[in-house]
LOBAFI-191842 format. One line per field, with one value per atom (N, C-alpha, C): atom name; x, y, z. Coordinates in Angstrom, 2 decimals. Atoms other than C-alpha are relative to their C-alpha. Layout:
N
a: CA/... .
east: X/... .
north: Y/... .
up: Z/... .
***
This chain:
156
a: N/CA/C/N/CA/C/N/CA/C/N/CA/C/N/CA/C/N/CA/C/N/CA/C/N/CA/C/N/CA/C/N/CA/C/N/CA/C/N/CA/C/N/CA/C/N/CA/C/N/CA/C/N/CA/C/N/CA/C/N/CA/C/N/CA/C/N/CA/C/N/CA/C/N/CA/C/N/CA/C/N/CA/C/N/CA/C/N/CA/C/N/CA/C/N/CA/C/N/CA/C/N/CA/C/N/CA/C/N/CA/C/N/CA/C/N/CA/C/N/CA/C/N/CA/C/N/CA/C/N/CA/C/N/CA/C/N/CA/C/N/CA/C/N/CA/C/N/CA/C/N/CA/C/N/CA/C/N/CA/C/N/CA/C/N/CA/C/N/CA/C/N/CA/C/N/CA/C/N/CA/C/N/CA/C/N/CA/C/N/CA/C/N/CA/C/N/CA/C/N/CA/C/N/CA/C/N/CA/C/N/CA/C/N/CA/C/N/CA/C/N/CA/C/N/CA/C/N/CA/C/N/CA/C/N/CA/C/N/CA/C/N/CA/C/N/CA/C/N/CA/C/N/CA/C/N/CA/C/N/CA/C/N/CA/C/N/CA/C/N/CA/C/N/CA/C/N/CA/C/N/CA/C/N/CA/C/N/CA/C/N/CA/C/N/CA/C/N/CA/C/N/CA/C/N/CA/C/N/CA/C/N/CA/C/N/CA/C/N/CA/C/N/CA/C/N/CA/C/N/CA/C/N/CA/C/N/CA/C/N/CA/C/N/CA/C/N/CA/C/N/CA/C/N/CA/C/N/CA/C/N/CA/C/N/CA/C/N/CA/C/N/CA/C/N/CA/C/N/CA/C/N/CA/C/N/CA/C/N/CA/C/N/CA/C/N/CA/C/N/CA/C/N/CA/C/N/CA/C/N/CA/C/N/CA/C/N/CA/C/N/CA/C/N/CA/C/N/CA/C/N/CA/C/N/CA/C/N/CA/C/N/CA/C/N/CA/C/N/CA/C/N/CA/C/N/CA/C/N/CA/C/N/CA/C/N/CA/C/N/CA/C/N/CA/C/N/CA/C/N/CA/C/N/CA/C/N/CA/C/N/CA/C/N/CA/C/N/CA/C/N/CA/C/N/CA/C/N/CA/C/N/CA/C/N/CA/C/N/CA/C/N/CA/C/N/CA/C/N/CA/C/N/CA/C/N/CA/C/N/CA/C/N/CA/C .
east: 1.24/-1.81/0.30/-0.26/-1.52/-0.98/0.68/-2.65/-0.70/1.34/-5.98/0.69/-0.54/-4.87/-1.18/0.97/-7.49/0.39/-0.35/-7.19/-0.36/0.59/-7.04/0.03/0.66/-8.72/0.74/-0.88/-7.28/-1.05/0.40/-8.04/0.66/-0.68/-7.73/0.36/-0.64/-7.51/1.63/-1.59/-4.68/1.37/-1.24/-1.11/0.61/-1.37/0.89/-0.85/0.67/-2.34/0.41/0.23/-1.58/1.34/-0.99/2.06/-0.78/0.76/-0.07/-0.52/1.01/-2.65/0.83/-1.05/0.22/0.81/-0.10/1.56/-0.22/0.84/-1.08/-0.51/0.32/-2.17/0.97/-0.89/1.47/-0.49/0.16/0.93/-0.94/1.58/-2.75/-0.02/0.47/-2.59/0.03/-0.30/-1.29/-1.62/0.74/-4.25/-1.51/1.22/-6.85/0.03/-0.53/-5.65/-0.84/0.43/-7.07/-1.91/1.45/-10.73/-0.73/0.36/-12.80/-1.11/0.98/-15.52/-1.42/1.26/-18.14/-0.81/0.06/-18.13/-0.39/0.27/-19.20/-1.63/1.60/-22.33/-0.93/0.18/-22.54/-0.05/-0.17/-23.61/1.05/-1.06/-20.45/1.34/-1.11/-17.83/-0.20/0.49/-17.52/1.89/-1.85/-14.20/0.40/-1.17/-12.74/0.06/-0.62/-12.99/0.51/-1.07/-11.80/1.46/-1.10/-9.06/1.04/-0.64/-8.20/0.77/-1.00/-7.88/0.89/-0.92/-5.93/1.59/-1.54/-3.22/0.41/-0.55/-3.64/1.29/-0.94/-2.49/0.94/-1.29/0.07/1.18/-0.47/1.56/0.71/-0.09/1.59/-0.04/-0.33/0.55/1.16/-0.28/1.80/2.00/-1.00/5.26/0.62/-0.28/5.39/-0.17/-0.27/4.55/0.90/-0.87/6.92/1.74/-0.79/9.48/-0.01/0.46/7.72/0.10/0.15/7.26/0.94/-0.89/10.35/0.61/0.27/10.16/-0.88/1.31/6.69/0.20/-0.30/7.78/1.17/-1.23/11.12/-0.50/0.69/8.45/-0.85/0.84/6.26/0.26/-0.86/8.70/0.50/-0.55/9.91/-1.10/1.37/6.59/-0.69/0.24/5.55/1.55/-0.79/9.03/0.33/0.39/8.62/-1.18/0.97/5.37/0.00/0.00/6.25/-0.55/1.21/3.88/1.31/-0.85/6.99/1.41/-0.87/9.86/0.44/-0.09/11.53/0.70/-0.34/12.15/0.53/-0.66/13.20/1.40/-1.45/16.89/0.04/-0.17/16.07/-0.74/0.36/14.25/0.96/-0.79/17.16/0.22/-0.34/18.54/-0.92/1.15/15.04/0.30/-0.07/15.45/1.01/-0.73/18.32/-0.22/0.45/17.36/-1.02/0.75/14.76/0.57/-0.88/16.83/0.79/-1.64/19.94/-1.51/0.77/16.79/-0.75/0.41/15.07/0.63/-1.17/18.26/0.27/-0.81/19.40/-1.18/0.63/16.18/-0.24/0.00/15.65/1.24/-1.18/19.23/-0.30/0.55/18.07/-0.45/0.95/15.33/-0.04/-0.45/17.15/0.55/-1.18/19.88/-1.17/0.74/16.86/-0.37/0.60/15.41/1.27/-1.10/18.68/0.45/-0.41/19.66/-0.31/-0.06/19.87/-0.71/0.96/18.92/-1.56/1.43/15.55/-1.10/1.28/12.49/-0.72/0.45/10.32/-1.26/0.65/7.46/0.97/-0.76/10.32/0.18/0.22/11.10/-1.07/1.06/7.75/-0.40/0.24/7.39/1.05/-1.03/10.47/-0.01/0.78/9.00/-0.43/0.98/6.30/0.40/-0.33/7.85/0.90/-1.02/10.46/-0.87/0.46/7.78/-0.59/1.29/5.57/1.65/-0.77/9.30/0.42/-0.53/10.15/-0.89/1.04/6.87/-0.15/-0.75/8.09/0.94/-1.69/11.51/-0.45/-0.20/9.97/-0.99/0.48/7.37/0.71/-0.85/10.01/1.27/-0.74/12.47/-0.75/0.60/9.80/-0.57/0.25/8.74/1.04/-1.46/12.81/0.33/-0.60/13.16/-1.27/0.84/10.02/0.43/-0.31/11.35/1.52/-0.92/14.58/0.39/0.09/13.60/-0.61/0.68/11.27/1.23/-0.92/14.38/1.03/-0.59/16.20/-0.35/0.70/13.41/0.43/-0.55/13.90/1.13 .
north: 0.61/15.40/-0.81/1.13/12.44/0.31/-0.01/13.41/-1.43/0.80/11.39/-0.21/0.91/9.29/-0.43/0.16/8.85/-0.42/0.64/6.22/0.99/-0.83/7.48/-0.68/1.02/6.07/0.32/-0.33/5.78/0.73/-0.94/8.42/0.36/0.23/7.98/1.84/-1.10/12.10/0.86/-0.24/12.17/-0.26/1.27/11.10/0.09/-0.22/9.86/-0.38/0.96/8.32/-0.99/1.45/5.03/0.15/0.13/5.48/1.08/-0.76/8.16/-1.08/0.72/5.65/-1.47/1.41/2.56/0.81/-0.54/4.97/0.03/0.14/5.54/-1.31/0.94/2.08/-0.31/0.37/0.97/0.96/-0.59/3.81/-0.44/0.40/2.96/-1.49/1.47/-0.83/-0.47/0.08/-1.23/-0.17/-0.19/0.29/-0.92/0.38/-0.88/-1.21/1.66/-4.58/-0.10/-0.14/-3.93/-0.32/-0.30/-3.42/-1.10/1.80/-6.54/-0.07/-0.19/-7.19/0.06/-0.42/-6.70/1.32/-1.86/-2.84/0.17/-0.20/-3.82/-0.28/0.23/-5.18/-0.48/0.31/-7.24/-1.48/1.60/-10.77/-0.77/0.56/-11.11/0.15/-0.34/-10.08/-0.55/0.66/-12.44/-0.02/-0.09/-12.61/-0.86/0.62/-15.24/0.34/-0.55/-13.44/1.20/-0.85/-10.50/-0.19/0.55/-12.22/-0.42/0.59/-13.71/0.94/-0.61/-10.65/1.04/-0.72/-8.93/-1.03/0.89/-11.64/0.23/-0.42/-11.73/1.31/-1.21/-7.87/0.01/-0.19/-8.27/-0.94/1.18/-11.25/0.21/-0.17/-10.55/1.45/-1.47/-6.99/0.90/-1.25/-4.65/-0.98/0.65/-7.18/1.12/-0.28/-6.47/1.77/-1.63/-2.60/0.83/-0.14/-2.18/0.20/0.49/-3.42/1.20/-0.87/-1.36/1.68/-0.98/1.72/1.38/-0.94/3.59/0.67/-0.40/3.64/1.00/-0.61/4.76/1.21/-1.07/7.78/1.10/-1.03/8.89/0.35/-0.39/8.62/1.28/-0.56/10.42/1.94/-0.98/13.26/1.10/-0.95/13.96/0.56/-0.88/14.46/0.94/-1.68/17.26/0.62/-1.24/18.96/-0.17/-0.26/18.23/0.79/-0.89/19.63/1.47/-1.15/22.65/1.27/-1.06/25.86/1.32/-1.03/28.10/0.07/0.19/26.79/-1.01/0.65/25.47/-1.58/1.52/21.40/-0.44/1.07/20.10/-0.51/0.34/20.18/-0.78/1.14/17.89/-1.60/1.17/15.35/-1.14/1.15/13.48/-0.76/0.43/13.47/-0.89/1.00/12.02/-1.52/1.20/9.34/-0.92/0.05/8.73/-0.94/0.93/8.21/-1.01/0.74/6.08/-1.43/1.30/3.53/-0.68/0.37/3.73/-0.77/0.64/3.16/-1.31/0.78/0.47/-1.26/1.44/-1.86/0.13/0.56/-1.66/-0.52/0.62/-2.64/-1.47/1.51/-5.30/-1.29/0.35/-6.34/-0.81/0.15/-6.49/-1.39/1.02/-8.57/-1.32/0.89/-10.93/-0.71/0.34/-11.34/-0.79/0.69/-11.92/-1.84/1.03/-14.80/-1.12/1.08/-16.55/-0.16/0.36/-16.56/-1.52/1.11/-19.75/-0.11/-0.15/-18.69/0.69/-1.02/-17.13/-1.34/0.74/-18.89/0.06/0.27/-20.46/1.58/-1.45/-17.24/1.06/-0.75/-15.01/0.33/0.17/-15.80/0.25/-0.66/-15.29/1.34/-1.15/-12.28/0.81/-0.30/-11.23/-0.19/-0.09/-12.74/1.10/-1.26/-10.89/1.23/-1.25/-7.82/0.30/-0.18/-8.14/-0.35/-0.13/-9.14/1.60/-1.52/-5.51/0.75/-1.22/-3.56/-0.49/0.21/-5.40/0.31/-0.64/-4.28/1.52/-1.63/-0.94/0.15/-0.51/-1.40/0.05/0.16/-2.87/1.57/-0.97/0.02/1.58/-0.98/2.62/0.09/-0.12/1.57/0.06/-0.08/1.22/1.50/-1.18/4.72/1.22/-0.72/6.02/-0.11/0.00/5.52/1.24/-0.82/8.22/1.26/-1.34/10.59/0.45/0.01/10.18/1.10/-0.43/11.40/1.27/-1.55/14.05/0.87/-1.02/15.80/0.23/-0.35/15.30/1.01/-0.88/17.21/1.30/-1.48/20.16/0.71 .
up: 0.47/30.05/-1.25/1.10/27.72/-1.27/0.68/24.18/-0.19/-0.14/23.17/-2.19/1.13/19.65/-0.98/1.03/16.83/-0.72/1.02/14.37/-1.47/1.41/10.64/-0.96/0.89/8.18/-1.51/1.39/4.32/-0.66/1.11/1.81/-1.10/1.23/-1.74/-0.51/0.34/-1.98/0.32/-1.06/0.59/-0.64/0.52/-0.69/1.41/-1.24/2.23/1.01/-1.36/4.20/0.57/-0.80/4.41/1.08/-0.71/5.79/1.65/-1.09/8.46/0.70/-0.44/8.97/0.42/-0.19/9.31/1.38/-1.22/11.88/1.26/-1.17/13.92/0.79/-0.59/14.16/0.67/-1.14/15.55/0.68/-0.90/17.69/0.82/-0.82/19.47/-0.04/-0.19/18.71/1.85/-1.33/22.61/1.10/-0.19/23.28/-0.26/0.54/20.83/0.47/-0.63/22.09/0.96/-1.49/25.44/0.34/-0.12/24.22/-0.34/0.31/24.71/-0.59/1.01/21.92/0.93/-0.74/24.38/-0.84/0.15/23.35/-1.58/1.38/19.89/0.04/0.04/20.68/-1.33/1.05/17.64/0.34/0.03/17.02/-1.03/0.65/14.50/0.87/-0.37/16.28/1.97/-1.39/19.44/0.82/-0.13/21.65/-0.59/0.78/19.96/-1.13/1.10/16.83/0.04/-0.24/18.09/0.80/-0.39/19.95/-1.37/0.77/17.04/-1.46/0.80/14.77/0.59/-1.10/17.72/-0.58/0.46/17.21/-1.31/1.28/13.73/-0.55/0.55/13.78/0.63/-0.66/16.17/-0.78/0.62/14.81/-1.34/1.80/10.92/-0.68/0.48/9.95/0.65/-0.70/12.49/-0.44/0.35/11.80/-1.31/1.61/8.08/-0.11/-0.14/8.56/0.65/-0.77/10.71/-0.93/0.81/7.69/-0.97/1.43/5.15/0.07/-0.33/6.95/-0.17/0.53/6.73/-1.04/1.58/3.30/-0.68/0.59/3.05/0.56/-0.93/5.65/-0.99/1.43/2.87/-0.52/0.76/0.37/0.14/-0.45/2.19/-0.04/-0.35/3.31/-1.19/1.20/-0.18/-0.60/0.94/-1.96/0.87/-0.87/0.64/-0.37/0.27/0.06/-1.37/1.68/-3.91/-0.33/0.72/-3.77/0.11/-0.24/-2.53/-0.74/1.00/-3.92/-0.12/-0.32/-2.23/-0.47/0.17/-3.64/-1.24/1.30/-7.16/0.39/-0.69/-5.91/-1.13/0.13/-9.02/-0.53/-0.35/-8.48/0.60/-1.75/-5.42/-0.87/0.61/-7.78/0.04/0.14/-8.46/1.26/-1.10/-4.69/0.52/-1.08/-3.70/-0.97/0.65/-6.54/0.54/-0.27/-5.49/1.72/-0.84/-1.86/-0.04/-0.41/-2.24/-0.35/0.92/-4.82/1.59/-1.72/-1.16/1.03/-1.18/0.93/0.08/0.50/-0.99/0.35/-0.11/-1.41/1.00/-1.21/2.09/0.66/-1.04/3.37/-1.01/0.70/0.63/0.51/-0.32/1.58/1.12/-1.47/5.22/-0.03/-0.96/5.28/-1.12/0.66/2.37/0.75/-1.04/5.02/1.06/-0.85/7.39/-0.44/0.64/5.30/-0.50/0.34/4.60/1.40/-0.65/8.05/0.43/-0.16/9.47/1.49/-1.51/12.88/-0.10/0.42/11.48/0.37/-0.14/12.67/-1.10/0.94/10.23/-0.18/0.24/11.29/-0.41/0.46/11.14/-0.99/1.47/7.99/-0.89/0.91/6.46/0.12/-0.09/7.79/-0.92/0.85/6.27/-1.02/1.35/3.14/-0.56/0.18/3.10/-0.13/0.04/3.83/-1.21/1.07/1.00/-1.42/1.09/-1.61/-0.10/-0.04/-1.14/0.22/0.55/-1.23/-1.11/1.15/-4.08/-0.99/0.71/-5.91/0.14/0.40/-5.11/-0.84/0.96/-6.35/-1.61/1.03/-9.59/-0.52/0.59/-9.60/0.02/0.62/-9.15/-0.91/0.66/-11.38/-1.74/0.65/-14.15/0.25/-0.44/-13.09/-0.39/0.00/-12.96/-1.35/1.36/-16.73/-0.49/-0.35/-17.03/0.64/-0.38/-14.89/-0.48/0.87/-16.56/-1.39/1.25/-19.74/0.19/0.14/-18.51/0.57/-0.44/-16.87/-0.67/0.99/-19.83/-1.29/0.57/-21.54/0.46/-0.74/-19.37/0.03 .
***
């Protein structure tokens, strides 16, 4: 029996929604694609504007999340086994710092390499933009972050 897939919506109490909720949508988009704005029964939403933000997400978001995602998933991974209630994590602090810095630059690397290629289509390429500005506003917000946790573990 084929489990039944429920989109999930973001929650600012949650940590670790959006990469959930960036999840799920690759997961169900296949799906959600399929459903023709009839079923909205709205005088804004007509097929060609739902056609159009169908492409949109195929095209551009679901692209760029796709890029971003495996990041947000490390992130994700460590702060459930940092938060741990059962266990003293912060010996593992560093290792996670650590990975995220290795995981960061190889995908920055990546989709640098993408954007200089020569064989990269002009969309290609922006996508690959895109995706390398939003990890690079990670990198800068965890290395501005990594001088912070730095010091507090030098405290300790």
């Amino acid at each position: 029996m084929k489990e039944h897939l429920k989109a999930i919506i973001n929650v600012e109490t949650r940590f670790g929604c959006n990469e959930i909720m960036f999840t799920r949508m690759d997961q169900i988009f296949e799906a959600v694609k399929t459903i023709p704005a009839s079923v909205f029964k709205t005088d804004t939403v007509t097929e060609e504007s739902w056609n159009s933000l169908i492409n949109q997400i195929n095209t551009v978001y679901l692209p760029i999340i796709r890029h971003i995602l495996p990041f947000m998933k490390l992130v994700n991974a460590w702060v459930q086994l940092l938060a741990s209630y059962h266990m003293v994590t912060i010996s593992l602090v560093l290792i996670a710092v650590k990975s995220f810095e290795t995981t960061l630059d190889k995908s920055i690397t990546d989709l640098t390499n993408i954007t200089n290629a020569g064989s990269t289509t002009g969309f290609e390429k922006d996508i690959a933009e895109r995706s390398l500005a939003i990890l690079n506003d990670y990198k800068d917000l965890f290395e501005k972050n990594l001088v912070n946790i730095n010091q507090y573990l030098c405290i300790i």
